[in-house]
C-alpha positions in Angstrom: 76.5 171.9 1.0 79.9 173.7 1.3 78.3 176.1 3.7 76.8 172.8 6.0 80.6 171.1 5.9 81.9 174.4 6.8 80.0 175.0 9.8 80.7 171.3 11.2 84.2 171.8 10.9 84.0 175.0 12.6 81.8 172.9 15.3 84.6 170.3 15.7 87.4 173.1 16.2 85.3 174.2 18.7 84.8 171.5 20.5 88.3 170.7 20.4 89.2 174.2 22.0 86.8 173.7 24.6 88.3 170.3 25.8 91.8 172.0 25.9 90.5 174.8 28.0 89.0 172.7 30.4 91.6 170.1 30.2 93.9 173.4 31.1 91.3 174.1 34.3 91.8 170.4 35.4 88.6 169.8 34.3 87.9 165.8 32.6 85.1 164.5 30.9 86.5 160.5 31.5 84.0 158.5 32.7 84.5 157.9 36.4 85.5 154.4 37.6 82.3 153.0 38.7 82.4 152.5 42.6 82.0 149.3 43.8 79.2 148.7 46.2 79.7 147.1 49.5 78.1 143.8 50.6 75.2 143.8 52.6 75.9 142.9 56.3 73.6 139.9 58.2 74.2 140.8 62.7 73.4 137.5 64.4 73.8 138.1 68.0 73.5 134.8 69.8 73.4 134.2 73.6 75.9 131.1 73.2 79.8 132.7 72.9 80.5 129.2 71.0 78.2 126.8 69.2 75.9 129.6 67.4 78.9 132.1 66.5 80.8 128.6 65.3 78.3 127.7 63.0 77.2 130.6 61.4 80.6 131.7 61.2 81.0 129.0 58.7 78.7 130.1 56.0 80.3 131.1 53.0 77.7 133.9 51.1 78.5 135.5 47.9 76.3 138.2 48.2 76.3 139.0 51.8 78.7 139.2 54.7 77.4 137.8 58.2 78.8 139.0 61.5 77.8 136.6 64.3 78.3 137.8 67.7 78.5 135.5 70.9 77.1 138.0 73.4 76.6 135.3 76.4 73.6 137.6 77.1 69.9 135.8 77.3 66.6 136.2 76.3 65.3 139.9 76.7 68.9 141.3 77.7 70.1 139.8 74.5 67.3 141.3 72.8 68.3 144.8 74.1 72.0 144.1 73.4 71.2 143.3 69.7 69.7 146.9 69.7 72.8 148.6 71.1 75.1 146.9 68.1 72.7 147.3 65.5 72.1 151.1 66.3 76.1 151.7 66.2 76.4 149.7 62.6 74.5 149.4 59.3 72.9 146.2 58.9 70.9 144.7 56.1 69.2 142.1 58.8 69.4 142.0 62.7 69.2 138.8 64.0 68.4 137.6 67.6 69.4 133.7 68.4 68.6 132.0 71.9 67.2 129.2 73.8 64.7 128.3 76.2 66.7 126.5 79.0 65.4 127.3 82.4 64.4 130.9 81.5 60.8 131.6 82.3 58.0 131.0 80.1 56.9 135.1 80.4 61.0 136.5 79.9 61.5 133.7 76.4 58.1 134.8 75.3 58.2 138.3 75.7 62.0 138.7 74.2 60.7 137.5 71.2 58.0 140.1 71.0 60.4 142.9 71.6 63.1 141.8 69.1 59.9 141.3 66.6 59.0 144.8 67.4 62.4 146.5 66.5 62.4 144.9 63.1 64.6 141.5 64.3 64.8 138.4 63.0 64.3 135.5 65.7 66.1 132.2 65.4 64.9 130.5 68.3 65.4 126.8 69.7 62.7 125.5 72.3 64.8 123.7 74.4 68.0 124.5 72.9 70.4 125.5 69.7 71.5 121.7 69.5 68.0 120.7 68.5 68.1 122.7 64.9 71.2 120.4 64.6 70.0 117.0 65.4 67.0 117.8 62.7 69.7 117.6 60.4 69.9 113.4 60.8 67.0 112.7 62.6 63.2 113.5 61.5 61.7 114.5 65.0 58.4 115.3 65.3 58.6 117.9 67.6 57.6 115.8 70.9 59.5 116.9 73.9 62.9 115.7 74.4 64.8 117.7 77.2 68.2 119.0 76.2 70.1 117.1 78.5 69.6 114.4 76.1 70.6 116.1 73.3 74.5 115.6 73.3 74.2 111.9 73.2 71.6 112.0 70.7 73.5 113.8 68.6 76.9 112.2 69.1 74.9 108.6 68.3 73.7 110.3 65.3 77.1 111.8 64.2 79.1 108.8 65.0 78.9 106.9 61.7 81.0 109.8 60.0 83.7 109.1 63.0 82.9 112.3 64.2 82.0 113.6 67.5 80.6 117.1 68.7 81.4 118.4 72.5 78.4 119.7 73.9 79.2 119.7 77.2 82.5 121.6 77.2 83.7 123.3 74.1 80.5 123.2 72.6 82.2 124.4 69.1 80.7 123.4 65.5 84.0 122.6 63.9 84.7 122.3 60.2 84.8 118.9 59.9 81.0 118.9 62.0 80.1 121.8 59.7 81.1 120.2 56.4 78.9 117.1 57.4 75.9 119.1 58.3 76.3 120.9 55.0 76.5 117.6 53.2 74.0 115.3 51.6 72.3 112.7 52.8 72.2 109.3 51.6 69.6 108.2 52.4 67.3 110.8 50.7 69.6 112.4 48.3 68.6 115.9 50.0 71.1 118.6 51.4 70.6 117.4 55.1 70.3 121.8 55.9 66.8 121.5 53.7 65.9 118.4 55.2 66.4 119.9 58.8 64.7 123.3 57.1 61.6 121.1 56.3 61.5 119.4 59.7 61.8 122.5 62.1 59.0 124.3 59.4 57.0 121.2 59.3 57.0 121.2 63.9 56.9 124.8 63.8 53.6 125.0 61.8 52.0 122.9 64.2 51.4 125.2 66.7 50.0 128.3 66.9 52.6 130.4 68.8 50.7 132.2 71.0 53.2 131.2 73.6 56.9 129.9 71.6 57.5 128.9 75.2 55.5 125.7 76.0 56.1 124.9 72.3 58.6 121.8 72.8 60.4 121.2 70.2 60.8 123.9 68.1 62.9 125.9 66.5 62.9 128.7 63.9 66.9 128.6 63.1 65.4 127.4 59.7 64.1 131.2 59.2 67.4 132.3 59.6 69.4 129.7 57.5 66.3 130.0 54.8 67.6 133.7 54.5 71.3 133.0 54.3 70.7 130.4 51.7 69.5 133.5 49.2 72.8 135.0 49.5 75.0 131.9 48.8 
């Protein structure tokens, strides 16, 4: 028994030398300060330089950071200038976000199929960006309805909350605009972002996509707000 004790305290002098001598070489045994990992980083690169940039700009995520980019680039050439930004950063999700307008049927179809093929997200409006927001107040059942209508749509839907949105100048989602879309509605008692989710899903899945471009209205900006909304 002596001989056991003797040996551990012969062990613990040891040790004790050894952490002096290394101490002396400037060498620690503290546990390192654990390094903080760095948010994960959404690109959204929309052809608008102010209604998509403002909006998405106005998400607040806990677990993600977004970087929206107003490129005023369209269809296919936005496509290939999401791929120039994403191959100079490190991003979690690329993004692509633009309308049909007046582009042709074959340039809106096929920029979709190349941002699909590099990996992109699409967030697509057929006719235009403001439709994803008037889904937000009014349950649309995808019909056509030509964007020139859709600033006075919108404002008549907005108006109630005293509010009005510029589409025809600014074209800016302000905080005030933002805060309402983000709000609940009373009707319902639903978070008017999932009703508009459920709407633009609901149009979306009646068609078959083979061609996004005679597929009026629809948009697929529900895909990308679905994916912010896990990092809230």
């Amino acid at each position: 028994m002596k001989d056991k004790r003797a040996e551990q305290n012969a062990d613990k002098i040891r040790h004790k030398e050894l952490l002096k001598a290394n101490r002396r070489k400037g060498i620690s045994f503290e546990r390192p300060e654990p390094v903080l990992s760095e948010k994960p980083t959404i690109l959204i690169v929309c052809e608008g330089k102010n209604t998509e940039p403002s909006y998405f700009t106005q998400f607040r995520l806990s677990s993600a950071t977004i970087k929206p980019v107003g490129e005023g680039y369209n269809t296919i050439s936005l496509v290939n200038r999401a791929k120039q930004i994403a191959d100079d950063g490190n991003y979690e999700q690329v993004w692509c976000v633009f309308d049909k307008d007046d582009f042709s049927n074959t340039d809106f179809d096929n920029a979709i199929i190349l941002a699909e093929s590099y990996g992109f997200g699409v967030a697509y409006s057929n006719q235009a960006f403001e439709y994803w927001l008037i889904l937000h107040f009014n349950d649309h059942q995808g019909g056509g309805m030509n964007r020139n209508l859709y600033n006075d749509k919108l404002n008549q839907l907005i108006k109630p909350y005293k509010l009005k949105y510029d589409g025809l100048k600014t074209k800016i989602i302000t905080e005030d605009f933002f805060q309402l879309l983000d709000g609940v509605d009373q009707k319902t008692g639903k978070e008017r972002k999932l009703l508009a989710i459920e709407r633009a899903k609901r149009n979306y899945n009646s068609f078959n996509h083979v061609n996004p471009s005679i597929e009026e209205s629809t948009t697929t900006v529900f895909k990308l707000v679905s994916e912010l909304l896990k990092y809230l």
